[in-house]
N, C-alpha and C positions, 0 to 999 in steps of 0.2 A: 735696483732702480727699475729691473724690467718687468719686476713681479709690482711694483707701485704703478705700473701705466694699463699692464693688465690689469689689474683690480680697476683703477679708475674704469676702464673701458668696459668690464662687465658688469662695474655698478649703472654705466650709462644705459647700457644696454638695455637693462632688470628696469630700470624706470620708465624708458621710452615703450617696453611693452606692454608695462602693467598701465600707464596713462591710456592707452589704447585697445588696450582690453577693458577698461574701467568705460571709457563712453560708445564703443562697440556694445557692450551690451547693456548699456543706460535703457531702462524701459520708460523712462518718463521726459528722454529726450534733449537732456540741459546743450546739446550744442545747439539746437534749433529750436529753445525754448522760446515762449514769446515775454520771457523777464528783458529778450534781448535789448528789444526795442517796448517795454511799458507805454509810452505813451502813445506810440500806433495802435497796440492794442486796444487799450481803453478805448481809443476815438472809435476802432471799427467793432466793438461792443455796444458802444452808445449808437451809433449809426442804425446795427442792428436793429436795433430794443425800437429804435422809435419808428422804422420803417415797418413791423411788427405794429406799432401800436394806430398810427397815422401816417395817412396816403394824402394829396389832393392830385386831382385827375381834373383836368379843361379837353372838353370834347367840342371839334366843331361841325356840326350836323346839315345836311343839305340833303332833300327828299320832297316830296309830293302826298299832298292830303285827299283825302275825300272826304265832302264836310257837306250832311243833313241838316235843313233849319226846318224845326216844327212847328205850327202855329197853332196859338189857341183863341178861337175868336169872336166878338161880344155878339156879333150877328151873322147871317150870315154871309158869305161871300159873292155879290150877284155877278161880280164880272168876272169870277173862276181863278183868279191869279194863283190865288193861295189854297184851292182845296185841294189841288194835286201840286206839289212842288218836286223837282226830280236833284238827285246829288251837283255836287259844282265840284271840279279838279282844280285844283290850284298849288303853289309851290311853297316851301315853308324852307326854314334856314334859319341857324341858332348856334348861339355859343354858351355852355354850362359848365359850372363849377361844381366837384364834388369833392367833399371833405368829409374824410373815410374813419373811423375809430375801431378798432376790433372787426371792421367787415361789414359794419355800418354804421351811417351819417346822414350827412345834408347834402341836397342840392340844391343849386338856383342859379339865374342867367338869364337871360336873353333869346327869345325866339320869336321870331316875326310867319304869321301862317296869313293863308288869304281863306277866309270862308264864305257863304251865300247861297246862293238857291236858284233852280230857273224854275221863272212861274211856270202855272198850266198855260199861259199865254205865250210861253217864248220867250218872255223878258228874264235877262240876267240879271242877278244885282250881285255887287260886291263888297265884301263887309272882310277889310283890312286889318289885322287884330296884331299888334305887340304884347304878345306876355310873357310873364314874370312867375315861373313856377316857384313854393316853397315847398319841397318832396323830401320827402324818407326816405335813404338810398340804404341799399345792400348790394353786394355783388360775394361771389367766390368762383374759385380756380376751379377749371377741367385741364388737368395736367398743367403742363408747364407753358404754355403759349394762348390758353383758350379761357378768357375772362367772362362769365356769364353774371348782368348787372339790370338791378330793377330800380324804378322808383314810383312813389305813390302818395300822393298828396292832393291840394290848391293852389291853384295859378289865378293870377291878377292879370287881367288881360284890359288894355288902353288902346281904342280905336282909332287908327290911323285914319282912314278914307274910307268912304264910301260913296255909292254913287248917290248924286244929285237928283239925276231925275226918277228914281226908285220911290213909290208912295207909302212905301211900310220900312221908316226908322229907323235905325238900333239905336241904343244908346253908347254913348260912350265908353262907358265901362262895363266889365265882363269879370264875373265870378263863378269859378268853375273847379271841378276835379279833373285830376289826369292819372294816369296810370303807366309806366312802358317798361318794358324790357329788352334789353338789346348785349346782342356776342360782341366782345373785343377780339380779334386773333393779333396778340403781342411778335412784334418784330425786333423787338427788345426790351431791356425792362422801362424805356423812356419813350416808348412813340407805338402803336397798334395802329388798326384799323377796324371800324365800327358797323353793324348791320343791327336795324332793330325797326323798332314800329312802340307805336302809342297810341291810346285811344285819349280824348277827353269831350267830356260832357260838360258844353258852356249853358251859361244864361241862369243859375241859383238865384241872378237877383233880379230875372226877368229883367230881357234884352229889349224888350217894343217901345217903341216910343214913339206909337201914334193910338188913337183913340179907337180906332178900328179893330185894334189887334190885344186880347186878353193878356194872352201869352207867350215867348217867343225864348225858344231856347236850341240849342246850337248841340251836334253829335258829329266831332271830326275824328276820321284814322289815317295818322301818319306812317309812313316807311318812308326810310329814310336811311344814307349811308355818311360817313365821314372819317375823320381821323380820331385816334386818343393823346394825349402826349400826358405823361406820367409825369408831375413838378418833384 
């Protein structure tokens, strides 16, 4: 009987060693395999692949312009306003979408600038512009916190106000290119912080809308800072 409890006991033995020597030296891991849980898995595969594939980024921008208006003109100028016109500061503030594929996409949104001119006389005038960029985005990583992002396209630009007693017109609408590039420095993967500048060149479909003035077209540079948040 006491030779039947030893055997029992060193067959337990011989099995609870070798069970443990068999996933001690498991090189492919089956205690902490991910067969554990398959469908965690799978999700954070699929997660992966698409964060890999598609991004969208809403940036909200807040900065200062400096904005040149050229004139071209059917005669010439007798009371000076316009042969010398010096830059106008003004404030600018926007919100933009970008939908990312492979490290480039699309952008567009919303940005409201203020541009204008002071005559050779001293008169200001102020030419209030809502536009609508539709740009070619790209961006890529410098390490792991540092997002460097461009865009480059046409903006539709719809005039808010301008002044009343100004004798040289815009029109209403504004067609134009823009260009920008601007740093993210990521504070995680869902919210950074933004520095950049843009240039764009208005008026392709000729701004003037008085009879005095041939041609009239618009050269503003933004800087500007804001936030990113990653959707």
């Amino acid at each position: 009987m006491i030779n039947f409890y030893r055997k029992t006991f060193l067959l337990a033995l011989l099995l609870c060693f070798a069970t443990g020597f068999s996933y001690a030296g498991d090189p492919y891991k089956r205690i902490n395999s991910d067969k554990i849980n398959p469908v965690k898995t799978e999700a954070e595969k699929l997660m992966k692949k698409r964060n890999a594939l598609f991004s969208l980024d809403a940036d909200i921008k807040l900065g200062v312009g400096i904005s040149n208006t050229n004139f071209e003109l059917n005669k010439p100028d007798s009371t000076g306003q316009l042969t010398t016109t010096s830059s106008k500061v003004g404030p600018s503030i926007g919100a933009v979408l970008s939908l990312n594929f492979f490290g480039y996409g699309f952008t567009t949104g919303f940005i409201y600038g203020n541009k204008g001119f002071e005559s050779g006389t001293g008169n200001k005038t102020n030419l209030n512009y809502f536009n609508i960029p539709l740009l070619l985005y790209f961006d890529f990583n410098v390490g792991q916190k540092v997002r460097v992002e461009g865009n480059l396209g046409p903006y539709f630009g719809l005039l808010m106000s301008q002044d009343e007693n100004t004798l040289y017109k815009a029109k209403n609408f504004d067609f134009g290119l823009t260009g920008e590039l601007q740093f993210a420095y990521m504070f995680n993967k869902y919210m950074g912080v933004l520095l950049g500048g843009n240039y764009e060149y208005g008026g392709l479909n000729n701004l003037s809308n008085n009879e005095l003035v041939k041609k009239m077209t618009t050269s503003t540079i933004n800087i500007y800072t804001g936030l990113k948040f990653e959707l």
